[in-house]
LONUMI-598449 format. One line per 2 residues: number of its first residue (from 1); their letters; for each residue z, x, y of N, C-alpha, C. Coordinates in nm, 4 decimals. Each point is the difference from the previous one (the first is absolute). Example, Ala and Ser with C-alpha at 12.3 -4.5 7.8 and 13.67 -1.06 7.14 Angstrom:
2
1	as	0.7800:1.3190:-0.5690:0.0000:-0.0890:0.1190:0.0000:0.0900:0.1200  -0.0720:-0.0350:0.1050:0.0060:0.0820:0.1190:0.0730:-0.0770:0.1090
***
This chain:
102
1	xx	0.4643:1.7554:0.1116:0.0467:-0.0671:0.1178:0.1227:0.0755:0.0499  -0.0014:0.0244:0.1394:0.1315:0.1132:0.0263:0.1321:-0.1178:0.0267
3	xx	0.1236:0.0902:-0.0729:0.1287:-0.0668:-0.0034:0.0573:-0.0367:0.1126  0.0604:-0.1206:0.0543:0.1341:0.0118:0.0678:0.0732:-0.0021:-0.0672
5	xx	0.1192:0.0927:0.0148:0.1204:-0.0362:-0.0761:0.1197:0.0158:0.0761  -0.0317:0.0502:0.1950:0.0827:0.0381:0.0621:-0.0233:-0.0638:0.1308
7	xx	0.0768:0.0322:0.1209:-0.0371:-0.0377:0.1256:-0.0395:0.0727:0.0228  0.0050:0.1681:-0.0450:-0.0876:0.0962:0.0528:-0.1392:-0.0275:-0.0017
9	xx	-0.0834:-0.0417:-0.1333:-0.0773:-0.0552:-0.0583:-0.0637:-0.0817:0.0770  0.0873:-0.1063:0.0233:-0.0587:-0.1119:0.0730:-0.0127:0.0379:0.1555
11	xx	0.0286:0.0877:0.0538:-0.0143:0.0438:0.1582:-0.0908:0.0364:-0.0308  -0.0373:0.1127:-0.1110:-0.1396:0.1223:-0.0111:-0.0891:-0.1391:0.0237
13	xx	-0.0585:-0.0981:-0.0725:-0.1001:-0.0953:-0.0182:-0.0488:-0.0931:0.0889  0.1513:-0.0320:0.0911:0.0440:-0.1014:0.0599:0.0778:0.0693:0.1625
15	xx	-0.0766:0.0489:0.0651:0.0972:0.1133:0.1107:0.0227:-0.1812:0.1221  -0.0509:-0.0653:-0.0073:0.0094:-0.0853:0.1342:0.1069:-0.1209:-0.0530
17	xx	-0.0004:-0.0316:-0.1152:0.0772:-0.0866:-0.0708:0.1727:0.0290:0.0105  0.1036:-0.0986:0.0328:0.1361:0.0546:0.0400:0.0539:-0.0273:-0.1236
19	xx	0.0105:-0.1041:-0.0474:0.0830:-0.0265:-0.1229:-0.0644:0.0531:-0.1202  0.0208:0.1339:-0.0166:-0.0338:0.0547:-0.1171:0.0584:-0.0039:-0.0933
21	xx	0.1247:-0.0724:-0.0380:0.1143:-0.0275:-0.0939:-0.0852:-0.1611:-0.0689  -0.0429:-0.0738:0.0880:-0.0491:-0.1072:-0.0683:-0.1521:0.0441:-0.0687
23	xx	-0.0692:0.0792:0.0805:-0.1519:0.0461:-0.0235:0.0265:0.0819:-0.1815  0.1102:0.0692:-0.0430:0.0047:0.0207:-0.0525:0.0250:-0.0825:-0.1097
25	xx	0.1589:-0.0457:0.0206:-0.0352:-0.1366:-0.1422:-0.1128:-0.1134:0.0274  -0.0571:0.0195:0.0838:-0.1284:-0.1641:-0.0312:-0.0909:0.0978:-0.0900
27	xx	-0.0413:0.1717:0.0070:-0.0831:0.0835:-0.0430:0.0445:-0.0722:-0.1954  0.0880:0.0666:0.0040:0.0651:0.0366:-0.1644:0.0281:-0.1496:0.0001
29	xx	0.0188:-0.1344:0.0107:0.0067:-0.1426:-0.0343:-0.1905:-0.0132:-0.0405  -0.0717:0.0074:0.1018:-0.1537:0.0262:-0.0050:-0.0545:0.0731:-0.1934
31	xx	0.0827:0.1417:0.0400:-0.0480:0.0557:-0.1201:0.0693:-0.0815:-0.1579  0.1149:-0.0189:0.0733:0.1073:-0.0565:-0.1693:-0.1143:-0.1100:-0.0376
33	xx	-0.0287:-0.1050:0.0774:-0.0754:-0.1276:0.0058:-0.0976:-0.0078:-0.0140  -0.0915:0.1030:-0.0085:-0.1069:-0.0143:0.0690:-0.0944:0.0319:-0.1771
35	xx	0.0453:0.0031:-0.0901:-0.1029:0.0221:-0.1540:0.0236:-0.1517:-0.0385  0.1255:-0.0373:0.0159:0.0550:-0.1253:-0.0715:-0.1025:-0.1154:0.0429
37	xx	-0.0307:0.0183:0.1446:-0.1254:-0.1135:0.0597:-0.0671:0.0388:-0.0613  -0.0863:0.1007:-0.0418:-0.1381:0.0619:-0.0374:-0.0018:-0.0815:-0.1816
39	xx	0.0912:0.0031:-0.0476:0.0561:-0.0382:-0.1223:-0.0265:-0.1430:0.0175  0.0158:-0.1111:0.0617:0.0384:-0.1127:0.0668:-0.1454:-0.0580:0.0181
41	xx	-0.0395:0.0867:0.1100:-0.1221:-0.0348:0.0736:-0.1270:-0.0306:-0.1523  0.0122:0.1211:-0.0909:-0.1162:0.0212:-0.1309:0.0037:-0.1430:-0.0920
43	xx	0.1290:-0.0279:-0.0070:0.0142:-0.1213:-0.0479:-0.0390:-0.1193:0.0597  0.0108:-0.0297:0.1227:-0.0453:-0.1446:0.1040:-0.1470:0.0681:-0.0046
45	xx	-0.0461:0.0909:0.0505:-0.1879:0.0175:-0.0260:-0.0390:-0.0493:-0.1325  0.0852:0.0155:-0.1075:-0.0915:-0.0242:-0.1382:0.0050:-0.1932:0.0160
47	xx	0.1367:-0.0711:0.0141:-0.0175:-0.0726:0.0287:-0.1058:-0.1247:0.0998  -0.0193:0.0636:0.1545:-0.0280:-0.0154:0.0615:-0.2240:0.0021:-0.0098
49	xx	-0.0078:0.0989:-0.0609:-0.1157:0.0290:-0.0608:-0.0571:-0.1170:-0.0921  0.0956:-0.0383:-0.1063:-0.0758:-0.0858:-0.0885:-0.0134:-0.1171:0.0755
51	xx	0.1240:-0.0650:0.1106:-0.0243:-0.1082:0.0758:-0.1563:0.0167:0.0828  -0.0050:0.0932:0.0666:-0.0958:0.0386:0.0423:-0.1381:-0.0621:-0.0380
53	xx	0.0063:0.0585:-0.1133:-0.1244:-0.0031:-0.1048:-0.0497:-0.1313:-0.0292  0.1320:-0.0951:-0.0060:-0.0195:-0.1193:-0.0031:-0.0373:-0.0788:0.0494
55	xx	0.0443:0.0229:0.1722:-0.0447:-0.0369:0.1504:-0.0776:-0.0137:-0.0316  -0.1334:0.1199:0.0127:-0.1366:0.0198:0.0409:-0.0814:-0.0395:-0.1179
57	xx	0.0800:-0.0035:-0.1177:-0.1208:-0.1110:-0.0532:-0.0306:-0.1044:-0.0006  0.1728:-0.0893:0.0434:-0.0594:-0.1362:0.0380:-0.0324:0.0087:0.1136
59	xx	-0.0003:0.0667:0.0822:-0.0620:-0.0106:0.1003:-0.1737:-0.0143:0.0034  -0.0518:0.0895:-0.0420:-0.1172:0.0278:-0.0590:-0.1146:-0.1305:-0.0783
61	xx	0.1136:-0.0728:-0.0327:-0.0488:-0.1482:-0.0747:-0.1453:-0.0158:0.0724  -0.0653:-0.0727:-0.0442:-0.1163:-0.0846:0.0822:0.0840:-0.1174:0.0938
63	xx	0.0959:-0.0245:-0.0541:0.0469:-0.1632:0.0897:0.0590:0.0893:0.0709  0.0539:0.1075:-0.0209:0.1071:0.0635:0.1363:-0.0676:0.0007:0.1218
65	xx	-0.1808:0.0403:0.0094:-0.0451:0.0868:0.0576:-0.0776:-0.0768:0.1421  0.1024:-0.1074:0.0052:-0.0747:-0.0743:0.0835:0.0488:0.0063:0.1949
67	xx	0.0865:0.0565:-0.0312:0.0374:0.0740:0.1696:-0.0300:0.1290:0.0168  0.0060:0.0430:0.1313:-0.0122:0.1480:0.0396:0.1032:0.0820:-0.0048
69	xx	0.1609:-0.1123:0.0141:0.1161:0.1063:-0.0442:0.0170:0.0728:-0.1065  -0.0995:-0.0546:-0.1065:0.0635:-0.0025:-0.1388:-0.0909:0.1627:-0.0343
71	xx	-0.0820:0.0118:0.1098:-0.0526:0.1690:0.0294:0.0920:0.0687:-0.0284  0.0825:-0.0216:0.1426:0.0698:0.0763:0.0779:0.1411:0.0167:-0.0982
73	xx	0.0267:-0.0653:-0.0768:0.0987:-0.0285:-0.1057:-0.0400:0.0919:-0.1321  -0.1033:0.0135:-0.0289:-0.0549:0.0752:-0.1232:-0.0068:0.1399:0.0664
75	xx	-0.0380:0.0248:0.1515:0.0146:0.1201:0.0322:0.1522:0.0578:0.0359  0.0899:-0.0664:0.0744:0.1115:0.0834:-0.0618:0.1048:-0.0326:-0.1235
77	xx	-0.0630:-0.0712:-0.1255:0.0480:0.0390:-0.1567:-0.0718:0.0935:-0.0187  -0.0713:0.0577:-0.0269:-0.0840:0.1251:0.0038:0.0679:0.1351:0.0660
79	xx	0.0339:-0.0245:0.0957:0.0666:0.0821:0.0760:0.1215:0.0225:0.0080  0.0402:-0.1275:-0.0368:0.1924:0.0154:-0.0734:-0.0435:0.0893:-0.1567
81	xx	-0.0515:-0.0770:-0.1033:-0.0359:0.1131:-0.0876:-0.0293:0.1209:0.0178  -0.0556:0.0494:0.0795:-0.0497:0.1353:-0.0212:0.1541:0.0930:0.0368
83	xx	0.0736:-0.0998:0.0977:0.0852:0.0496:0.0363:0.1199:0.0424:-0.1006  0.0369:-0.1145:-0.1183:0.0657:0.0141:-0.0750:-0.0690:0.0873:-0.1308
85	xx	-0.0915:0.0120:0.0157:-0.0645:0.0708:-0.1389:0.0193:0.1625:0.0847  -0.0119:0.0427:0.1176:0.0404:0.1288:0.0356:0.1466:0.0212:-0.0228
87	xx	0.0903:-0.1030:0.0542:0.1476:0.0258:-0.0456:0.0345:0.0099:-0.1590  -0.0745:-0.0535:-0.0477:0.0000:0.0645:-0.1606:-0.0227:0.0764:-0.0610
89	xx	-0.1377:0.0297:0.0365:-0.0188:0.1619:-0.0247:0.0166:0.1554:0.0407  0.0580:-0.0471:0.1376:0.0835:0.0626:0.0604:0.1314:0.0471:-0.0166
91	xx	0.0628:-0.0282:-0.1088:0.1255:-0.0512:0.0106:0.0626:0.1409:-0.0372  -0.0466:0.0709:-0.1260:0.0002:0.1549:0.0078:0.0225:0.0888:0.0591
93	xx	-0.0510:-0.0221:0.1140:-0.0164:0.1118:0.1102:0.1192:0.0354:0.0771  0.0315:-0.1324:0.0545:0.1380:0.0339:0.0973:0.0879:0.0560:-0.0731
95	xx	0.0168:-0.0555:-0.1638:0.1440:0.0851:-0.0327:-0.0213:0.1745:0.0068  -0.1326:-0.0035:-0.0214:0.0119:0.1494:-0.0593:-0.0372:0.0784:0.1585
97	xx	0.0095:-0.0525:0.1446:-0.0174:0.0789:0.1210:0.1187:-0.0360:0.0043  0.0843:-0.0568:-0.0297:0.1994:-0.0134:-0.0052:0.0262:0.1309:-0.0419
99	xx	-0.1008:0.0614:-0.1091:0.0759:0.1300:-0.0768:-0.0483:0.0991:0.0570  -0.1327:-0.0059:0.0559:-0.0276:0.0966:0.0896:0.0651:0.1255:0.0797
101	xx	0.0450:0.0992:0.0005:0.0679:0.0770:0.1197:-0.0916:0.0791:0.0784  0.0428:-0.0252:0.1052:-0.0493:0.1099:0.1340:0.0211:0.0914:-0.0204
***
């Protein structure tokens, strides 16, 4: 990922943008911050996942299955899962395109 670490930097990337003094620290606040969520985020997916799991099976019940929402409800737990099971196994990746150099 290419650095800002300057206003020079931030003009090269950013030529129409005026406040390149802020463009720069929101850049490097972004980067300081930005593993610690990833760190954060792996933990609420593992969480978030087993709730999940739980949803859609009671959902799934025979007595649940007696509206049409309760579809539409099993289709996005399904879809929240898949979502959190990619942020998990995913979770690898970003650090190591952090180490990446251009």
């Amino acid at each position: 990922m290419p650095k800002i670490e300057s206003s020079k930097d931030a003009a090269e990337f950013f030529p129409s943008f005026n406040n390149r003094d802020f463009l720069v620290s929101f850049y490097l606040f972004l980067e300081k911050h930005g593993l610690q969520c990833i760190e954060i985020e792996f933990f609420v997916a593992i969480f978030g996942l087993l709730l999940t799991i739980i949803h859609v099976f009671i959902l799934t019940r025979k007595r649940m299955m007696m509206s049409s929402i309760i579809s539409v409800m099993i289709g996005i737990g399904f879809c929240d899962g898949v979502n959190m099971a990619l942020a998990i196994s995913l979770k690898h990746m970003i650090p190591s395109f952090y180490n990446d150099e251009w």
